[in-house]
VEXKOL-514481 format. One line per 2 residues: number of its first residue (from 1); their letters; for each residue x, y, z of C-alpha. Coordinates in nm, 3 decimals, decimal comma, always signed. Example, Ala and Ser with C-alpha at 12.3 -4.5 7.8 and 13.67 -1.06 7.14 Angstrom:
<nodes>
1 = as = +1,230:-0,450:+0,780; +1,367:-0,106:+0,714
</nodes>
This chain:
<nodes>
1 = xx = +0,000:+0,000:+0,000; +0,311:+0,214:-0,017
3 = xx = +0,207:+0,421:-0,326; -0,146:+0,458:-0,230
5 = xx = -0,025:+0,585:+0,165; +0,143:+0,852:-0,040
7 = xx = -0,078:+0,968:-0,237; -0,392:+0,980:+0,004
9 = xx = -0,522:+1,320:+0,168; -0,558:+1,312:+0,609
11 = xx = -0,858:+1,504:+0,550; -1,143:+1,605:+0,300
13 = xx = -1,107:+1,940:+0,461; -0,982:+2,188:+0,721
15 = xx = -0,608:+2,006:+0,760; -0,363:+1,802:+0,525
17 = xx = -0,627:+1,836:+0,244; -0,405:+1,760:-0,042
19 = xx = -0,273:+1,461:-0,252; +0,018:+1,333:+0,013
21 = xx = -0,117:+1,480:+0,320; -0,132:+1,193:+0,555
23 = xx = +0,253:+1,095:+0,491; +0,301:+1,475:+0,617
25 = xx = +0,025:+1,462:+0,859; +0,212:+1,077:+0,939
27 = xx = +0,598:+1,210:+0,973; +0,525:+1,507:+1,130
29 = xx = +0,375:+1,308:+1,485; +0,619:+1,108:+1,445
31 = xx = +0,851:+1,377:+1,490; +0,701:+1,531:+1,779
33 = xx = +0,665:+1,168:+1,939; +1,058:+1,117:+1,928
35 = xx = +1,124:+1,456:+2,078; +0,869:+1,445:+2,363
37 = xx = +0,966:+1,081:+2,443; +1,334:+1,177:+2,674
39 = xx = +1,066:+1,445:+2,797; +0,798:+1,132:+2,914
41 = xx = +1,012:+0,843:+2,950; +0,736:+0,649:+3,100
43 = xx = +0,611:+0,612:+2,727; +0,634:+0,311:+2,516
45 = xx = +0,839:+0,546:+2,220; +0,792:+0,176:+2,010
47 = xx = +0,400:+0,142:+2,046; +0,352:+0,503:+2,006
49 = xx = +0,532:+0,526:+1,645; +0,335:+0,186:+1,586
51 = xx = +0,043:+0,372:+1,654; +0,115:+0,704:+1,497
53 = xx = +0,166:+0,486:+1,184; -0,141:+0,288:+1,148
55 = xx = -0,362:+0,543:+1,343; -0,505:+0,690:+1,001
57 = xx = -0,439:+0,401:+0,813; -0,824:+0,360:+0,730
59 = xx = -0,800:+0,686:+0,523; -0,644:+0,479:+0,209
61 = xx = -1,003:+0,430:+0,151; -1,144:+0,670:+0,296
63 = xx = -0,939:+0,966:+0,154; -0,747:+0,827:-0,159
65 = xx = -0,678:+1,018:-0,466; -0,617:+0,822:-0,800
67 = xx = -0,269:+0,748:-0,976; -0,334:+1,040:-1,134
69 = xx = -0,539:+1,366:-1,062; -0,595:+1,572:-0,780
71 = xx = -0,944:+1,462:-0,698; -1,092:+1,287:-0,438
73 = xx = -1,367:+1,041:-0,479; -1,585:+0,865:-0,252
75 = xx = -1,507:+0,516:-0,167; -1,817:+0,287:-0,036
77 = xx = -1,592:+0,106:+0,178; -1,483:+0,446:+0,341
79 = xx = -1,836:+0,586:+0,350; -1,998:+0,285:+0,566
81 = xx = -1,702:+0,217:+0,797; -1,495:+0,504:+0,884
83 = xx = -1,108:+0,503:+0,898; -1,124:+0,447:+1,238
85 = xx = -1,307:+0,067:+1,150; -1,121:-0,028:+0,852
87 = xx = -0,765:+0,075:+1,032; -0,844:-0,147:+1,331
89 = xx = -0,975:-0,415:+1,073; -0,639:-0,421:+0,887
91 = xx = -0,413:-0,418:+1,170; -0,572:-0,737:+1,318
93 = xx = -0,562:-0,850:+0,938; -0,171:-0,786:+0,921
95 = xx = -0,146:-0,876:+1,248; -0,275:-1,223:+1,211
97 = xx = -0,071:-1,301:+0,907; +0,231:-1,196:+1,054
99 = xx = +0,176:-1,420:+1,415; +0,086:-1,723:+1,154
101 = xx = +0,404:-1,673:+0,974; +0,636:-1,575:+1,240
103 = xx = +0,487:-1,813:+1,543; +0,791:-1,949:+1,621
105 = xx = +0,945:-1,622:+1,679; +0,685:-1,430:+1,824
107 = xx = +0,611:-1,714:+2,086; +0,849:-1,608:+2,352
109 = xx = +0,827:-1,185:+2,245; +0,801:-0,991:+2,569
111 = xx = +0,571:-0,813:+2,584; +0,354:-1,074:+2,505
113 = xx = +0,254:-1,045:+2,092; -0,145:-1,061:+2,196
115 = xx = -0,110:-0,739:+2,478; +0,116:-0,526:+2,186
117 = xx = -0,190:-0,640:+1,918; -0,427:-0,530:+2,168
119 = xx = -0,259:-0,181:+2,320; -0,166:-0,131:+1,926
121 = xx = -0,544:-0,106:+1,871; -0,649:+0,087:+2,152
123 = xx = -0,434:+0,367:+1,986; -0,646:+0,347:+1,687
125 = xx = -0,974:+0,305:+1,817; -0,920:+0,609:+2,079
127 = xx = -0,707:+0,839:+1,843; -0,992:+1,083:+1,824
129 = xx = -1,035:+1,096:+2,201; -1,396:+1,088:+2,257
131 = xx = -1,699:+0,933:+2,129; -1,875:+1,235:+1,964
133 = xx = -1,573:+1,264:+1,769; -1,613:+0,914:+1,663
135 = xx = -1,382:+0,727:+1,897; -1,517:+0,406:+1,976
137 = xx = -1,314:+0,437:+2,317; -1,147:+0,719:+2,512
139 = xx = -0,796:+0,717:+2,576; -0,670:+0,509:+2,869
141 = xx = -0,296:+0,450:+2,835; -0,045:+0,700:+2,830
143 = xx = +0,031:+0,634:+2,462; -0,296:+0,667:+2,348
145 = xx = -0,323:+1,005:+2,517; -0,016:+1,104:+2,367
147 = xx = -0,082:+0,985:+2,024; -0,439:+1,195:+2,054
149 = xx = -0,256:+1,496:+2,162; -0,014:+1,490:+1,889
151 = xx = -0,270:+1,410:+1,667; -0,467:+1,728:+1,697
153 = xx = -0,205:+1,963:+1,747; -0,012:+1,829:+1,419
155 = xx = -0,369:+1,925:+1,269; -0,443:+2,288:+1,435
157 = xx = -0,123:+2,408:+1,390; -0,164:+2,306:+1,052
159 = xx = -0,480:+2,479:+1,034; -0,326:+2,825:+1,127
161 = xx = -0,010:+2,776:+0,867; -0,318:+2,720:+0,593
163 = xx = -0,522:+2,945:+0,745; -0,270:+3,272:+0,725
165 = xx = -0,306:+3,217:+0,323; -0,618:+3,160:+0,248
167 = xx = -0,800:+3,342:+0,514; -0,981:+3,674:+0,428
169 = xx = -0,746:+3,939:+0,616; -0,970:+4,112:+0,865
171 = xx = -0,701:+4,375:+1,047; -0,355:+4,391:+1,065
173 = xx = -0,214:+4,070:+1,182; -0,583:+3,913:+1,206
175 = xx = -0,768:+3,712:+0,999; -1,098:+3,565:+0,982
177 = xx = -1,167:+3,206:+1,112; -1,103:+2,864:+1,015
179 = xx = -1,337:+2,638:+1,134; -1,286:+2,426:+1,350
181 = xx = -1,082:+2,637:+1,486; -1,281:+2,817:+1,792
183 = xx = -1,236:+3,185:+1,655; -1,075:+3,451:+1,429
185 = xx = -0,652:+3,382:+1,359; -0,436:+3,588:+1,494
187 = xx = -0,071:+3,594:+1,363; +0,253:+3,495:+1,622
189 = xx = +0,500:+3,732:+1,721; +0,815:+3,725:+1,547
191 = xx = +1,062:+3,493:+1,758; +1,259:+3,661:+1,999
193 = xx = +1,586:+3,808:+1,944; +1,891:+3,790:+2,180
195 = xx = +2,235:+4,005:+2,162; +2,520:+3,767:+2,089
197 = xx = +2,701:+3,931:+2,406; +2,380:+3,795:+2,576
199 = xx = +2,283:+3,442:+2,426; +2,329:+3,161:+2,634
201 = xx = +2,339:+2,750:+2,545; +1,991:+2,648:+2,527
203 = xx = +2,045:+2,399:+2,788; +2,113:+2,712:+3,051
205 = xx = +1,791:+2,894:+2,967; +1,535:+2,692:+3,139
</nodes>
């Protein structure tokens, strides 16, 4: 599914809307999970990346764009079951053909191969964090939390970067909302500038 993964949006709208959007959408998290893992070191950095992974993996159906062309059609398979269903349907799918063809190997695995299969899909069914969002579960381990968390902020950040081109300019520095986004955009500061005389290793500032 390699050529399809690249070529499939992580949304019909508001973030990663475009032909190879959910391999940003994808590397970006991943990203973020390796540099907040020495942070949390509690977290399973493994599981996480496993789950960051596969988490949209239902939107090759759901969101694919043909070999060729830029739009986006509608997939039945996508329409009745959600990315969320068909991504924890192929995981146990790939999951199950690769404990059949490994079993010798996977028999003594620690942590056991059946408690990774299950946490694994507890990332993807809780990714969206809450039932009216579509989550069939909330999240309840600390990876599934983070995933979520890393999950929407990849998106809303996302959302602003779009949103500060394409938005209709209201005021200076302000410009008119992006839903879902909870209001108008309002453009960051400039980073912060420090003398050289002044500028101290990063590790001393905090």
């Amino acid at each position: 599914w390699g050529d399809r993964f690249r070529r499939t949006a992580a949304a019909r709208n508001y973030h990663h809307a475009r032909r190879g959007g959910l391999v940003e959408h994808t590397a970006q998290m991943m990203r973020v999970a390796k540099q907040i893992a020495p942070v949390y070191p509690e977290l399973n950095l493994d599981l996480l990346l496993a789950g960051i992974l596969f988490h949209d993996s239902g939107k090759l159906w759901e969101n694919a764009l043909p070999e060729n062309g830029f739009v986006m059609n509608y997939d039945e398979l996508g329409e009745l079951m959600g990315h969320i269903s068909i991504g924890l349907e192929l995981v146990n799918a790939l999951w199950r053909k690769l404990s059949v063809e490994n079993a010798d190997a996977w028999k003594n695995l620690l942590p056991a191969s059946e408690d990774v299969r299950t946490h694994l899909l507890h990332l993807i069914g809780a990714h969206h964090g809450e039932p009216e969002f579509g989550s069939p579960v909330a999240p309840k381990t600390p990876e599934a939390m983070a995933l979520h968390y890393i999950d929407n902020l990849d998106a809303r950040l996302e959302m602003f970067a779009a949103g500060y081109t394409t938005a209709k300019p209201l005021a200076a520095r302000i410009f008119d909302r992006v839903r879902p986004l909870p209001g108008n955009l309002v453009k960051s500061l400039d980073k912060f500038q420090q003398a050289a005389s002044s500028q101290l290793p990063a590790d001393k500032l905090l």
